[in-house]
Every structure is written in structure tokens, then in C-alpha cells.
GUVO-832813 format. One record per residue (C-alpha): residue number from 0; x negated, z negated, y negated. Coordinates in steps of 0.001 Angstrom, whole numbers. Layout:
BEGIN
> nr c1 c3 c2
> NUM X Z Y
...
// end
This chain:
BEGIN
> nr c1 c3 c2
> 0 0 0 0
> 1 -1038 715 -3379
> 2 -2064 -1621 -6307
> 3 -1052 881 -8566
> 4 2550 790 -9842
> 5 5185 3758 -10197
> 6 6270 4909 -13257
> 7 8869 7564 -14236
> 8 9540 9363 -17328
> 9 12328 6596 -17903
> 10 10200 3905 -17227
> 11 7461 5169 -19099
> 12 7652 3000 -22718
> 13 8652 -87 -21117
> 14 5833 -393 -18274
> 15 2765 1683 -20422
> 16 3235 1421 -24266
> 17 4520 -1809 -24432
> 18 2054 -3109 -22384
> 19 63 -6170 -23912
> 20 -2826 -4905 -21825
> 21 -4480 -1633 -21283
> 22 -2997 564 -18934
> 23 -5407 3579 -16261
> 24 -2818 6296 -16212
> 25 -3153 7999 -12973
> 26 -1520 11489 -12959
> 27 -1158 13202 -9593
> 28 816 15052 -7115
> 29 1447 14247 -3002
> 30 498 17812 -2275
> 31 -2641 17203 -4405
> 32 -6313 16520 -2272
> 33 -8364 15700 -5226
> 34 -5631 13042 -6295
> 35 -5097 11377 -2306
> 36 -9457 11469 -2743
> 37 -9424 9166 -6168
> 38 -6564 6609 -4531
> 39 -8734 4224 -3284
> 40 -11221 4448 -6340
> 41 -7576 3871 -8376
> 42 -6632 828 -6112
> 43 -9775 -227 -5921
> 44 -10242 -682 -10121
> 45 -6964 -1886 -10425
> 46 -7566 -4927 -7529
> 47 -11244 -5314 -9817
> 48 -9094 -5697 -13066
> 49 -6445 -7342 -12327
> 50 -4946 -9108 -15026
> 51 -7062 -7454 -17512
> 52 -5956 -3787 -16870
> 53 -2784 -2570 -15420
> 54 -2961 699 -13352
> 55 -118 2684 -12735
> 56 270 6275 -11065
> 57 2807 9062 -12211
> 58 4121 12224 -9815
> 59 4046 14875 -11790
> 60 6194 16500 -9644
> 61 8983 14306 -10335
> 62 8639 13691 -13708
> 63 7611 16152 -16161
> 64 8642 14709 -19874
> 65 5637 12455 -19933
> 66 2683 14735 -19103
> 67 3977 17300 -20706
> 68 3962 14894 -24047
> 69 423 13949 -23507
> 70 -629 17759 -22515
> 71 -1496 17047 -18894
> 72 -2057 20673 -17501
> 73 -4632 19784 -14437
> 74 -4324 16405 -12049
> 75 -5337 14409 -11344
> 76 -5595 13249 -14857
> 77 -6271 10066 -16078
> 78 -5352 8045 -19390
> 79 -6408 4932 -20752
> 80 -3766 3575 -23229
> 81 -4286 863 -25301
> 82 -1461 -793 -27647
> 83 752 2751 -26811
> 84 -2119 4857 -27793
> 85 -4686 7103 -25924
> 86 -7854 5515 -26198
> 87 -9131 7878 -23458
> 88 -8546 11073 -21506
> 89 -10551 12167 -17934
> 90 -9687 15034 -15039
> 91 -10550 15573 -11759
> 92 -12129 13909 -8676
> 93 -15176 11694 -9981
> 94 -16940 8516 -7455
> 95 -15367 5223 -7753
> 96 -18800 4136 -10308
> 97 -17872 6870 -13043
> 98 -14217 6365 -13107
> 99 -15076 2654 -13755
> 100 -17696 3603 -16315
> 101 -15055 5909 -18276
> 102 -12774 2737 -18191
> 103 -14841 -318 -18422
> 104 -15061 -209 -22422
> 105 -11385 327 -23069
> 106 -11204 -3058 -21331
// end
């Protein structure tokens, strides 16, 4: 089971920008290799984190309002929102150390 939690385009505000902490956006897709590949790395940061970062996935398949607002065109794509802004944008299948690295400062 994954640490990360679902969102939808309807849950979106409520679980991401109104978070009081920052939030790893994980975009992906079931039929999607690269984004099954980074799931562990995902779980992985968010069990590291917990408490200080919450870590939620989005099916892009299922929901299309939200990346489309934040121009996701490739997953998996990942956001790092801080206080319902982007404070950080990274694609693609990258090792569990550099994912960290990209989100460690927005911490």
C-alpha cells in the first residue's frame, strides 16, 4: 500500500493548497512504466518526511482539470507546492537520491 494519498480534481484545494505543509505532487498514469518505477522512491520520501511533507499522487487519466492548470504535458511529473504555490517543477524517472535532492530544500 502506498504512503502517498489520492487526490482528484475535486479534492485538489482542500488536500494540496490548503495544506499547512508542503505537498510532492506525484503525477502519473497506471499504464505508465516510468511512473510504477518512481513509486517506491515516492513512498519511500513520503515515509522519510512524514509530518514535514505530505505526498500525494494524481491519475491523470482520471482527472484532467488539475494538470492541465499547472501545464502537465509528460508524467510522471512532479510538483512541490508550498502555501498553494509551485515552488518546484521535475519530469521523468530519476533514482530515489535526486528526487530527494530536488525536494529536500522546499522542506
Amino acid at each position: 500500500m502506498s504512503n502517498a494519498l489520492d487526490v482528484t480534481d475535486t479534492t485538489w484545494e482542500a488536500a494540496v493548497l490548503q495544506s499547512n505543509v508542503p505537498v510532492l505532487v506525484d503525477f502519473l498514469a497506471e499504464w505508465c512504466a516510468p511512473c510504477k518505477a518512481m513509486t517506491p522512491s515516492v513512498d519511500k520520501l513520503a515515509e522519510e518526511y512524514k509530518g514535514k511533507l505530505k505526498v500525494v499522487k494524481m491519475n491523470t487519466s482520471d482527472n484532467s482539470d488539475v494538470p492541465s492548470r499547472y501545464g502537465v504535458v509528460a508524467i510522471p511529473t512532479f510538483l512541490v507546492i508550498k502555501k498553494g504555490e509551485v515552488a518546484a517543477q521535475f519530469r521523468g524517472q530519476m533514482p530515489y537520491e535526486k528526487l530527494k535532492a530536488a525536494v529536500t530544500p522546499h522542506i
